[in-house]
N, CA, C and O atoms as a CHARMM CRD file, in Angstrom:
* protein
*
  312
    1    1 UNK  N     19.74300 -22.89800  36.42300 PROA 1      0.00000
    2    1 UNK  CA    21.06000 -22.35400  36.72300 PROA 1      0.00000
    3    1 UNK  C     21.24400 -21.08400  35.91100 PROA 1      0.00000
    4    1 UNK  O     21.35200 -21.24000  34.69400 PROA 1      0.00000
    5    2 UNK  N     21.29100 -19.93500  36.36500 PROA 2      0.00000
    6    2 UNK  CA    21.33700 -18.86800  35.62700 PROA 2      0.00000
    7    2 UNK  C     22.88900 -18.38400  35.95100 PROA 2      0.00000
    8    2 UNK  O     23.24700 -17.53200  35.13800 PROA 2      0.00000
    9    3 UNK  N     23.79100 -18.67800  36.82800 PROA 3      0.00000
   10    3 UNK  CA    25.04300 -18.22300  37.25200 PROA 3      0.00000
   11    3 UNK  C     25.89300 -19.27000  36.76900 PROA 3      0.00000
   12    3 UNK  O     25.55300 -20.43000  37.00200 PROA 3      0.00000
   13    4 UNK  N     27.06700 -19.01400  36.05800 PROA 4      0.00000
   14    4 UNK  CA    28.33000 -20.09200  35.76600 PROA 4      0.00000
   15    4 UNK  C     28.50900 -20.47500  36.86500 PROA 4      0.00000
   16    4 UNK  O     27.99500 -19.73200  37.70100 PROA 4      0.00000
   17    5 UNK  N     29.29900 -21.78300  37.47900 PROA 5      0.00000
   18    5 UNK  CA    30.15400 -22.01600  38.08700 PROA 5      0.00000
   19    5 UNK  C     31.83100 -21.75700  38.20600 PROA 5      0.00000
   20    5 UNK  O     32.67700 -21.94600  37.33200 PROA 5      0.00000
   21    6 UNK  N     32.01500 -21.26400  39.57900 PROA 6      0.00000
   22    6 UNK  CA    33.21300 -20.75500  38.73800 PROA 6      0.00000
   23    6 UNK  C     33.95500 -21.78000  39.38200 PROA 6      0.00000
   24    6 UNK  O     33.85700 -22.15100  40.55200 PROA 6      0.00000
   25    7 UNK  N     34.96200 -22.33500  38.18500 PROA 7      0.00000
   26    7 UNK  CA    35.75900 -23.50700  38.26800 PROA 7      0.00000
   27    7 UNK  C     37.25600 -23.23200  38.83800 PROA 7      0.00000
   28    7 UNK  O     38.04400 -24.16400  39.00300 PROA 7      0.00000
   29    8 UNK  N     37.61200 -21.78100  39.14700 PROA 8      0.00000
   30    8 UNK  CA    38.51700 -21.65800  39.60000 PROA 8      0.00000
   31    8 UNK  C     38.84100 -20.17500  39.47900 PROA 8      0.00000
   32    8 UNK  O     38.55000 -19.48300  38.50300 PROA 8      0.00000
   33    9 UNK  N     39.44500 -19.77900  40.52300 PROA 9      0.00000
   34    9 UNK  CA    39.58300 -18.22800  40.41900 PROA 9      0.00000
   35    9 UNK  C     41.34700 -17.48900  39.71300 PROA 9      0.00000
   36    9 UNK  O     41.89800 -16.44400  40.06300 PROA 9      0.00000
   37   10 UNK  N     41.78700 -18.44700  38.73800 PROA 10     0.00000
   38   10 UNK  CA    42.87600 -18.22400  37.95400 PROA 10     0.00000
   39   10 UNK  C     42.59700 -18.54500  36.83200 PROA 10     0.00000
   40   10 UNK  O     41.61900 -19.28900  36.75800 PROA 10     0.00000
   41   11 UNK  N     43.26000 -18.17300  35.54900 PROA 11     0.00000
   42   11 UNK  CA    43.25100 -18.73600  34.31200 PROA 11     0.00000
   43   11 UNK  C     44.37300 -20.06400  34.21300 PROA 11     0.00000
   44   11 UNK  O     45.24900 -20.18300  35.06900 PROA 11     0.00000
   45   12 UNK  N     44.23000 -21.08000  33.02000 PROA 12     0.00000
   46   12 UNK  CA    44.70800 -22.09200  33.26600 PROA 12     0.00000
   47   12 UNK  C     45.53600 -21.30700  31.78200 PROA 12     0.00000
   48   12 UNK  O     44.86400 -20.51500  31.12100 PROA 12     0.00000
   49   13 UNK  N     47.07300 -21.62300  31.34300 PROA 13     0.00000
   50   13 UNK  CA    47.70700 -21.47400  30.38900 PROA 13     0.00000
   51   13 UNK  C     48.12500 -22.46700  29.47400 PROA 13     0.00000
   52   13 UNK  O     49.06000 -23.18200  29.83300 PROA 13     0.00000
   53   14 UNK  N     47.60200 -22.65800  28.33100 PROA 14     0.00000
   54   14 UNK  CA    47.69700 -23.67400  27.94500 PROA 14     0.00000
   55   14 UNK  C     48.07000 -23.54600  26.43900 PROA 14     0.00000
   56   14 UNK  O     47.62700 -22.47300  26.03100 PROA 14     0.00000
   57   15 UNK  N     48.81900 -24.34200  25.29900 PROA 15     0.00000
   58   15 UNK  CA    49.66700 -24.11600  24.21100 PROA 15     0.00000
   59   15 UNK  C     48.06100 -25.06000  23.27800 PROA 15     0.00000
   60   15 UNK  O     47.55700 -26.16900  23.45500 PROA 15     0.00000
   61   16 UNK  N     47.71900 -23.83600  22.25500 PROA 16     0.00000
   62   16 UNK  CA    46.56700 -24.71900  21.34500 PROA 16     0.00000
   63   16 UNK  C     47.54800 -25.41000  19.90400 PROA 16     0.00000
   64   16 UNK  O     48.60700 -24.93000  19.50100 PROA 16     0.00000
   65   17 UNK  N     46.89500 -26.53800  19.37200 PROA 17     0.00000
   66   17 UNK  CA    46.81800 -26.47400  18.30100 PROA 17     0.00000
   67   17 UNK  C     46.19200 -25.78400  16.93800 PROA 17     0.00000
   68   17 UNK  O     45.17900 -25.09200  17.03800 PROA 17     0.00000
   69   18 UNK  N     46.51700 -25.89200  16.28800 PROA 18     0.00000
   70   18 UNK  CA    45.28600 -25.26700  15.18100 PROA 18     0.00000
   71   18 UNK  C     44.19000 -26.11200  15.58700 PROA 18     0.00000
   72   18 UNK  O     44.29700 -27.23200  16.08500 PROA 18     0.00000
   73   19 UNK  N     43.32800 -25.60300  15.38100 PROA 19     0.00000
   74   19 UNK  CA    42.24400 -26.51500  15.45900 PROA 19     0.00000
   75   19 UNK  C     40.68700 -25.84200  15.74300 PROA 19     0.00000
   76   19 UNK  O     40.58900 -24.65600  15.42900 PROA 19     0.00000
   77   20 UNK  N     39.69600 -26.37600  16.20300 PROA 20     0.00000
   78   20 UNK  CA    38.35100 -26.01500  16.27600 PROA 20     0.00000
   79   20 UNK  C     38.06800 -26.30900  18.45800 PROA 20     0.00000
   80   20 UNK  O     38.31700 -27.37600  19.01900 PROA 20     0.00000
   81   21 UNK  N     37.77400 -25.61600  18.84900 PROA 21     0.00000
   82   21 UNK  CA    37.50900 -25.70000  20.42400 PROA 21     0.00000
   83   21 UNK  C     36.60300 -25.39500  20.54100 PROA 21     0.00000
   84   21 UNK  O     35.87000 -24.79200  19.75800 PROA 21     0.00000
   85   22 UNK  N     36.36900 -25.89100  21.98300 PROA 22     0.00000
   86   22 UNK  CA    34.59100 -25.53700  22.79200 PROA 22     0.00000
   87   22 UNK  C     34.67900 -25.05900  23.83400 PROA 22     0.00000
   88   22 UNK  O     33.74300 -25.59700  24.42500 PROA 22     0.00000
   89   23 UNK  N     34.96300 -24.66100  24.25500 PROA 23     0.00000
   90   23 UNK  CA    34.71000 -23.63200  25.74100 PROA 23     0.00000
   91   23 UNK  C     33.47700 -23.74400  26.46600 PROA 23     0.00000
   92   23 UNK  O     32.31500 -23.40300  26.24900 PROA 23     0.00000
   93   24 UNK  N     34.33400 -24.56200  27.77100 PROA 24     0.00000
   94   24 UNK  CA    33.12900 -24.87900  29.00800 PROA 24     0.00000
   95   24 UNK  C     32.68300 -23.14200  29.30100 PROA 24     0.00000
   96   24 UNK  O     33.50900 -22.24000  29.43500 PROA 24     0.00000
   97   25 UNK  N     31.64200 -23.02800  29.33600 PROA 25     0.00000
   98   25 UNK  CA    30.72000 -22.00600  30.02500 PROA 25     0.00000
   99   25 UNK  C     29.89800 -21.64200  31.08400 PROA 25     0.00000
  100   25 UNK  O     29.68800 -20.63000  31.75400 PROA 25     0.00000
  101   26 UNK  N     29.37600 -23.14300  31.00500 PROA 26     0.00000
  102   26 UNK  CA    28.93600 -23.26700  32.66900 PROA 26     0.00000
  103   26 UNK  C     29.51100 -23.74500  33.61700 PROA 26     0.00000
  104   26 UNK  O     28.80500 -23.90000  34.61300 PROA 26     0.00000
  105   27 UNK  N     30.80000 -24.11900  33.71100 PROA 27     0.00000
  106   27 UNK  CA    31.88500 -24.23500  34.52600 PROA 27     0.00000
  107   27 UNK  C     31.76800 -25.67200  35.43400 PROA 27     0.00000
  108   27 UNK  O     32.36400 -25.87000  36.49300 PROA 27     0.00000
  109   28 UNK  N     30.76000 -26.71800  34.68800 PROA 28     0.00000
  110   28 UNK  CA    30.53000 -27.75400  35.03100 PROA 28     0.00000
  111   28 UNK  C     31.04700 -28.64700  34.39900 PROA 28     0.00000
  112   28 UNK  O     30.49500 -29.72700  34.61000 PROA 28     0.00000
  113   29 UNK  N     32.01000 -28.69400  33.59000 PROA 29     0.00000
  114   29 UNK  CA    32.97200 -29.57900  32.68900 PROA 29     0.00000
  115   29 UNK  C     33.79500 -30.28800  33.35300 PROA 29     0.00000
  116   29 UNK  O     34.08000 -29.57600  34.31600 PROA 29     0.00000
  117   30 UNK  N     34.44900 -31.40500  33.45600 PROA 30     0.00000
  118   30 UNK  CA    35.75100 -32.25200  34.42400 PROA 30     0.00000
  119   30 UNK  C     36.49800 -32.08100  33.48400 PROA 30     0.00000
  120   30 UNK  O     37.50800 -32.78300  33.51500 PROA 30     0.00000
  121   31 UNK  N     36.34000 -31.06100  32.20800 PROA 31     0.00000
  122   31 UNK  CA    37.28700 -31.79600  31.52400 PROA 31     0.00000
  123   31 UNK  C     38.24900 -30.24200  30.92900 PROA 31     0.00000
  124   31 UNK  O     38.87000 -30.08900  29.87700 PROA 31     0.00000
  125   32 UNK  N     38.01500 -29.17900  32.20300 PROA 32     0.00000
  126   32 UNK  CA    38.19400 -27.71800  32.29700 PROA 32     0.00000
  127   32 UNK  C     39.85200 -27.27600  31.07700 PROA 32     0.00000
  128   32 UNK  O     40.90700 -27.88200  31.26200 PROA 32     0.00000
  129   33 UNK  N     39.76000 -26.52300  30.30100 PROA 33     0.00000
  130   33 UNK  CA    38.58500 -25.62000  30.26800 PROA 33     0.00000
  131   33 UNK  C     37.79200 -25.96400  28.76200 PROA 33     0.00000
  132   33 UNK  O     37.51700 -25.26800  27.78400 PROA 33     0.00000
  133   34 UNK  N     37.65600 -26.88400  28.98700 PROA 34     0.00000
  134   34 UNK  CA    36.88900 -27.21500  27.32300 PROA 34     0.00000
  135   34 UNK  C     35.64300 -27.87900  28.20100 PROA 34     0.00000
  136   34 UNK  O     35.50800 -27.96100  29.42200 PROA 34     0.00000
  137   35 UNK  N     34.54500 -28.44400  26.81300 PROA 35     0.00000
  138   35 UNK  CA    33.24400 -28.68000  27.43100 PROA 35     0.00000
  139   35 UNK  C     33.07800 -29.97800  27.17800 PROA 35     0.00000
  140   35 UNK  O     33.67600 -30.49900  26.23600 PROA 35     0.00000
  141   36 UNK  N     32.32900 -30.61000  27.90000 PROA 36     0.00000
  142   36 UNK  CA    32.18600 -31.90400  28.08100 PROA 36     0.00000
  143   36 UNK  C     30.75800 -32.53800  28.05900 PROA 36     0.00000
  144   36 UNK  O     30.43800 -33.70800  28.26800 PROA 36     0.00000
  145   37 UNK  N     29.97400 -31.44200  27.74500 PROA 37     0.00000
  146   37 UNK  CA    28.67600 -31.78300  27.63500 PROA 37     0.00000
  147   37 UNK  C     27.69600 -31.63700  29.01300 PROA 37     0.00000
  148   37 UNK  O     26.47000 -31.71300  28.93100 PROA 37     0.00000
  149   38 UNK  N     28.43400 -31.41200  30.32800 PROA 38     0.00000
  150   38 UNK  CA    27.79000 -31.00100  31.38700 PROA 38     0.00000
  151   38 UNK  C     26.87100 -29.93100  31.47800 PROA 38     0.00000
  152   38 UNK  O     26.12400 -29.88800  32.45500 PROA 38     0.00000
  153   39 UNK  N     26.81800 -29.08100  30.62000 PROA 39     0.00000
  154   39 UNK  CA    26.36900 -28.35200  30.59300 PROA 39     0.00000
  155   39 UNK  C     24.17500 -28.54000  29.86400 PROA 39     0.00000
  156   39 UNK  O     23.42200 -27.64100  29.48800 PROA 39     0.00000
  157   40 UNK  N     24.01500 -29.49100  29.93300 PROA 40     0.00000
  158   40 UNK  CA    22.73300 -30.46300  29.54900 PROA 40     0.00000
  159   40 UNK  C     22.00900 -29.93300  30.50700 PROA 40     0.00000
  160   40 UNK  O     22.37800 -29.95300  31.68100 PROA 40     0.00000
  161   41 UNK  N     20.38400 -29.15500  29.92400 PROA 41     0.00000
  162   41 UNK  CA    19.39300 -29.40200  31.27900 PROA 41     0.00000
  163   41 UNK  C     19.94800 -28.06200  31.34100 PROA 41     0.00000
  164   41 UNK  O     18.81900 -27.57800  31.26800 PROA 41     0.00000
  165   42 UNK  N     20.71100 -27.00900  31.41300 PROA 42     0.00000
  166   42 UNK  CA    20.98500 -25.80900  31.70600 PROA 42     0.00000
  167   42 UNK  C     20.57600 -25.00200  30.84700 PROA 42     0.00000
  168   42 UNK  O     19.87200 -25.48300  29.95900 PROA 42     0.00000
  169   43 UNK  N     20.90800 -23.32400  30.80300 PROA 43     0.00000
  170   43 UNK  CA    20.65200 -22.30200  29.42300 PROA 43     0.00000
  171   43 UNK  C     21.98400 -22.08900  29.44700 PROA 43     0.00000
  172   43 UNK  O     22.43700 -20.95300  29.30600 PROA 43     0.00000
  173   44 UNK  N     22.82200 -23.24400  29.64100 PROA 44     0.00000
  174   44 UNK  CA    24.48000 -22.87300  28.94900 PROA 44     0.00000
  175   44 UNK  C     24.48200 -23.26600  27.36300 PROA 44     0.00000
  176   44 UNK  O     23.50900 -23.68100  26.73400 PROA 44     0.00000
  177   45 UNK  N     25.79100 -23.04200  26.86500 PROA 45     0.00000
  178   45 UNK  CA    26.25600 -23.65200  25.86600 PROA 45     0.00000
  179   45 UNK  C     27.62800 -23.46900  25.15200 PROA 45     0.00000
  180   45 UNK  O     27.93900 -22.40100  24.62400 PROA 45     0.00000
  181   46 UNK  N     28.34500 -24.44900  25.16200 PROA 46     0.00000
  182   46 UNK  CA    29.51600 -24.03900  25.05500 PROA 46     0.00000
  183   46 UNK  C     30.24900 -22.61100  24.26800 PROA 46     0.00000
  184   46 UNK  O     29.34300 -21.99600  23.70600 PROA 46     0.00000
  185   47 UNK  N     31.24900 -22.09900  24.12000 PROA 47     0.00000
  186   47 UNK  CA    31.82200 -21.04100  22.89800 PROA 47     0.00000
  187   47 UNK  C     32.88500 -21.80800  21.79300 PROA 47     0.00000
  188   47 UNK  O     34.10100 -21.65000  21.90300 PROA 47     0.00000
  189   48 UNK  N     32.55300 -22.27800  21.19600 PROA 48     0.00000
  190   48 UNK  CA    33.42400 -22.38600  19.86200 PROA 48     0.00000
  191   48 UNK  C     34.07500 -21.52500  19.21800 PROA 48     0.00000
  192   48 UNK  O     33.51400 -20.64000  18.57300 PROA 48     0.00000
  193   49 UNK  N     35.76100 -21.69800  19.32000 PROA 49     0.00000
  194   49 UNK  CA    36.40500 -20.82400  18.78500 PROA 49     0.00000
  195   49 UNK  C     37.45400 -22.14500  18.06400 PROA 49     0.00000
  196   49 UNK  O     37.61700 -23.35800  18.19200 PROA 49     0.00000
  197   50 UNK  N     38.06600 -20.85100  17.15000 PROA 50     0.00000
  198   50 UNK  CA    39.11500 -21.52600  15.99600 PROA 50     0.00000
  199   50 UNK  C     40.44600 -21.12300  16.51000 PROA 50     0.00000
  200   50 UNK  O     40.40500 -20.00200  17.01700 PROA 50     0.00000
  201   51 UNK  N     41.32600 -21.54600  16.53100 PROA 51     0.00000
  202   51 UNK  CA    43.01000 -21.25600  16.54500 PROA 51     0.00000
  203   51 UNK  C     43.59800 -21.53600  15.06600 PROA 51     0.00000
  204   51 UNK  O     43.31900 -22.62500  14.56300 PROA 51     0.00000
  205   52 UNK  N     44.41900 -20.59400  14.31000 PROA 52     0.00000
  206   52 UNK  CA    44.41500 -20.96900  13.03700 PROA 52     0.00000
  207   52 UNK  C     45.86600 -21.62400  13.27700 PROA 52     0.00000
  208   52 UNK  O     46.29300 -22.39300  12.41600 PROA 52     0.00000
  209   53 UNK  N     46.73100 -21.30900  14.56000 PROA 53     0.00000
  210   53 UNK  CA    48.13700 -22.08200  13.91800 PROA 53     0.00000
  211   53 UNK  C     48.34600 -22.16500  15.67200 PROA 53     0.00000
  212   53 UNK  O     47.63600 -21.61400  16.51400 PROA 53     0.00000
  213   54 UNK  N     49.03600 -22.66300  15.80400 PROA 54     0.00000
  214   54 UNK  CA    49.69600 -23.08600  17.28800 PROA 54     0.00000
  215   54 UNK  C     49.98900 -21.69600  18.23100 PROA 54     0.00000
  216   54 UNK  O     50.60000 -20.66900  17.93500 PROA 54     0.00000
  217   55 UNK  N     49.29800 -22.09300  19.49000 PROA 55     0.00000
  218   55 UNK  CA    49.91200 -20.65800  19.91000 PROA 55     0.00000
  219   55 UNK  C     49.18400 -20.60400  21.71800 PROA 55     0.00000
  220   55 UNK  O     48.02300 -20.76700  22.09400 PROA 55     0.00000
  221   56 UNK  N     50.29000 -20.34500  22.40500 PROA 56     0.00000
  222   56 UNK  CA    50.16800 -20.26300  24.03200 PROA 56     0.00000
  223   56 UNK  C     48.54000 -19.12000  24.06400 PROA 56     0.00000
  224   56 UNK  O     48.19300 -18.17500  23.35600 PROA 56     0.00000
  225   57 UNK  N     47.94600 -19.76400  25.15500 PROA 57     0.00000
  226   57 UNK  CA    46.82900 -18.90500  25.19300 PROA 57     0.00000
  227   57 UNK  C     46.48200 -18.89900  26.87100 PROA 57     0.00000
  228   57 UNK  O     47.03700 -19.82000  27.47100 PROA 57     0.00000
  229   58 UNK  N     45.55800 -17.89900  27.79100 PROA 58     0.00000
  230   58 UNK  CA    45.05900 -17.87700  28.87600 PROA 58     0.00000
  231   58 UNK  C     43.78200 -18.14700  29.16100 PROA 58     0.00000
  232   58 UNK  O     43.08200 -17.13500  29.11800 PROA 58     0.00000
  233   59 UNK  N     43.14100 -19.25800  29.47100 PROA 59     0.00000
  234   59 UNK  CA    41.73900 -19.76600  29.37200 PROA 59     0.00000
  235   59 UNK  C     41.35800 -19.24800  30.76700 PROA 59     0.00000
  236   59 UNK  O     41.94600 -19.22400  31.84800 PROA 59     0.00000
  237   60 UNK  N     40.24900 -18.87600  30.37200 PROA 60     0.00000
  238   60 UNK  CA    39.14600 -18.30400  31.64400 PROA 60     0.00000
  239   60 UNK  C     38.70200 -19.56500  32.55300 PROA 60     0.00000
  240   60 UNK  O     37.80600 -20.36900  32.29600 PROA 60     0.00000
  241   61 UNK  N     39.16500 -19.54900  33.16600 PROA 61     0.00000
  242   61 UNK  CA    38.42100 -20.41800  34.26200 PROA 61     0.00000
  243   61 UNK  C     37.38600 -20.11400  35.45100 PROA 61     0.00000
  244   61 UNK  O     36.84300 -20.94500  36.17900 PROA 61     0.00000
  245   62 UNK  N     37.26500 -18.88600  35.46500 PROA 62     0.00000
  246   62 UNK  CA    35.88300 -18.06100  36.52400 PROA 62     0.00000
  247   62 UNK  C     35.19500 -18.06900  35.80200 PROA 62     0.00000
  248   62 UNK  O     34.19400 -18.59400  36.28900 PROA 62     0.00000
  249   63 UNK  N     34.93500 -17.67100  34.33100 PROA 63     0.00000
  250   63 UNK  CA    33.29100 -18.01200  33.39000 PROA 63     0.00000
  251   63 UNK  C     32.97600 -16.62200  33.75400 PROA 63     0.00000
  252   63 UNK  O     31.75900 -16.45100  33.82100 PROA 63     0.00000
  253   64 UNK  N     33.60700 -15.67500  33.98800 PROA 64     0.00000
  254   64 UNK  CA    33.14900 -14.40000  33.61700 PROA 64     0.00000
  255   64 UNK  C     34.15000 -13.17200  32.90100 PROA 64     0.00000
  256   64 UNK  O     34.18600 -11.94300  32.84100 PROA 64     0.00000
  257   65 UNK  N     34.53400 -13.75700  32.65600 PROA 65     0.00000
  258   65 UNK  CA    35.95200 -13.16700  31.25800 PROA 65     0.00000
  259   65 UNK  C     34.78500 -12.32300  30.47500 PROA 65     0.00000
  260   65 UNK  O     33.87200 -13.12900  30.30200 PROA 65     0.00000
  261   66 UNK  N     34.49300 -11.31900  30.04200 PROA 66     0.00000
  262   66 UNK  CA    34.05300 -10.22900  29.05900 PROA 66     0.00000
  263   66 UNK  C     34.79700 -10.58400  27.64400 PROA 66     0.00000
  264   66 UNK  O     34.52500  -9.93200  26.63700 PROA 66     0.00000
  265   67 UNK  N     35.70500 -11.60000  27.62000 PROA 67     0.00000
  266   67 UNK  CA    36.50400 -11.66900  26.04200 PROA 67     0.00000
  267   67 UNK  C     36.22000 -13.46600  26.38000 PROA 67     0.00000
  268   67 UNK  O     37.24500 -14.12800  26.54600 PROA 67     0.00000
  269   68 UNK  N     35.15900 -14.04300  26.45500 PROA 68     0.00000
  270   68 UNK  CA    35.45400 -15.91200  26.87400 PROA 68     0.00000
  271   68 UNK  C     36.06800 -15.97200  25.17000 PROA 68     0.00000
  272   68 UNK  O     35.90100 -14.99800  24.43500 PROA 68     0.00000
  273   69 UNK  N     36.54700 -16.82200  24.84400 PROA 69     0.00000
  274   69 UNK  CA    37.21700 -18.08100  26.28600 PROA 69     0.00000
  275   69 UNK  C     38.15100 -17.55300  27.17500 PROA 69     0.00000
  276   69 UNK  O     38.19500 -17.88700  28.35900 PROA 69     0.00000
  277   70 UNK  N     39.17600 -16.44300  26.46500 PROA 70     0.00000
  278   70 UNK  CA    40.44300 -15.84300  27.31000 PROA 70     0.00000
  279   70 UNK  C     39.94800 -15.19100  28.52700 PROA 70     0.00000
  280   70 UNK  O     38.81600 -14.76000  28.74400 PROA 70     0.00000
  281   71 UNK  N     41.04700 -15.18900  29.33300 PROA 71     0.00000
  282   71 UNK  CA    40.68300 -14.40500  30.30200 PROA 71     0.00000
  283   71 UNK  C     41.37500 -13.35300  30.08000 PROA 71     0.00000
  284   71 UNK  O     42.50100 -13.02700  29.70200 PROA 71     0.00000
  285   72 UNK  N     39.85900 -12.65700  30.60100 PROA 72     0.00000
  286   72 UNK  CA    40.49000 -10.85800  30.85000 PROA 72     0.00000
  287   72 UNK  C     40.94700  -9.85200  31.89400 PROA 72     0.00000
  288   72 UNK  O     40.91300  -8.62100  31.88900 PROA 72     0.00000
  289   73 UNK  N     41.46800 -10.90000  32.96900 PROA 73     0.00000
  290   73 UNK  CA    41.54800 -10.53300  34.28800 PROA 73     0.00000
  291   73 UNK  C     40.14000 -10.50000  35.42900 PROA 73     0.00000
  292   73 UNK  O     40.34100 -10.25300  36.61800 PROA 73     0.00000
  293   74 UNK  N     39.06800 -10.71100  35.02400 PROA 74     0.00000
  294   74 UNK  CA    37.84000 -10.26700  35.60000 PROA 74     0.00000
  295   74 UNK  C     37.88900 -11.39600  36.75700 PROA 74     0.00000
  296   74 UNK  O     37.05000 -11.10300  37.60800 PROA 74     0.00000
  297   75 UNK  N     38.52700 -12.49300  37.05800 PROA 75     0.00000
  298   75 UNK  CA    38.69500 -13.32300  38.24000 PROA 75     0.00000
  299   75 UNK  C     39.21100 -12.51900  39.30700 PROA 75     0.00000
  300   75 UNK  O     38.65300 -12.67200  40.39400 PROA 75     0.00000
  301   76 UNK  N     40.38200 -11.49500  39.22300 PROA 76     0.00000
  302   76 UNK  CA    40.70600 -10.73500  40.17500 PROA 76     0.00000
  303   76 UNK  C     39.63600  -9.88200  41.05000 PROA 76     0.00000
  304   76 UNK  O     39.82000  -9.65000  42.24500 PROA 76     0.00000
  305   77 UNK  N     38.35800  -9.38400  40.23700 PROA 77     0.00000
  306   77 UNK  CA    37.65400  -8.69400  41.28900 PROA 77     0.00000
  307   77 UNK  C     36.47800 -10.14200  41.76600 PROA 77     0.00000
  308   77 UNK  O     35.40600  -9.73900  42.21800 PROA 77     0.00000
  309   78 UNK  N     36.57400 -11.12000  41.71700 PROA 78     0.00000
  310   78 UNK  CA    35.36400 -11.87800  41.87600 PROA 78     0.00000
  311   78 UNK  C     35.49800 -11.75300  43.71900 PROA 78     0.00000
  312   78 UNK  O     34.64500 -12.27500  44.43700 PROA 78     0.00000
C-alpha cells in the first residue's frame, strides 16, 4: 500500500485533552482519526503528537494534510 486511504473528504473537529495522540495515517483505523493499529503489514505509521492543555482542533481525515494531523485544507482539491 503506498497510497493512504482516504477516510473521508472533510476534517472531523474535535476538543483534545492535554495529552499524548497518534494519528491514523493510513486511513485504515475504525477508530478515525486516531490509530488503531490497522495500519500492520503496511509502510504506514502512525504521527504522534502532544497537546499541552485543552484545545478545539481540525483533524485531517483525507491523509494528505501537508501539516498531519491538522488539516490544511488539501481535501478540497482531492
Amino acid at each position: 500500500m503506498s497510497e493512504a486511504k482516504v477516510f473521508d473528504r472533510k476534517p472531523t473537529v474535535i476538543t483534545l485533552e492535554s495529552g499524548t495522540y497518534h494519528w491514523c495515517s493510513c486511513g485504515l483505523s475504525d477508530n478515525q482519526p486516531f490509530c488503531n493499529g490497522s495500519h500492520k503489514g503496511t509502510d504506514f505509521k502512525p504521527v504522534t503528537f502532544q497537546v499541552d492543555e485543552q484545545r478545539q482542533v481540525a483533524m485531517c481525515l483525507c491523509k494528505a494534510t501537508g501539516n498531519a494531523p491538522f488539516c490544511d485544507g488539501t481535501h478540497k482539491n482531492l
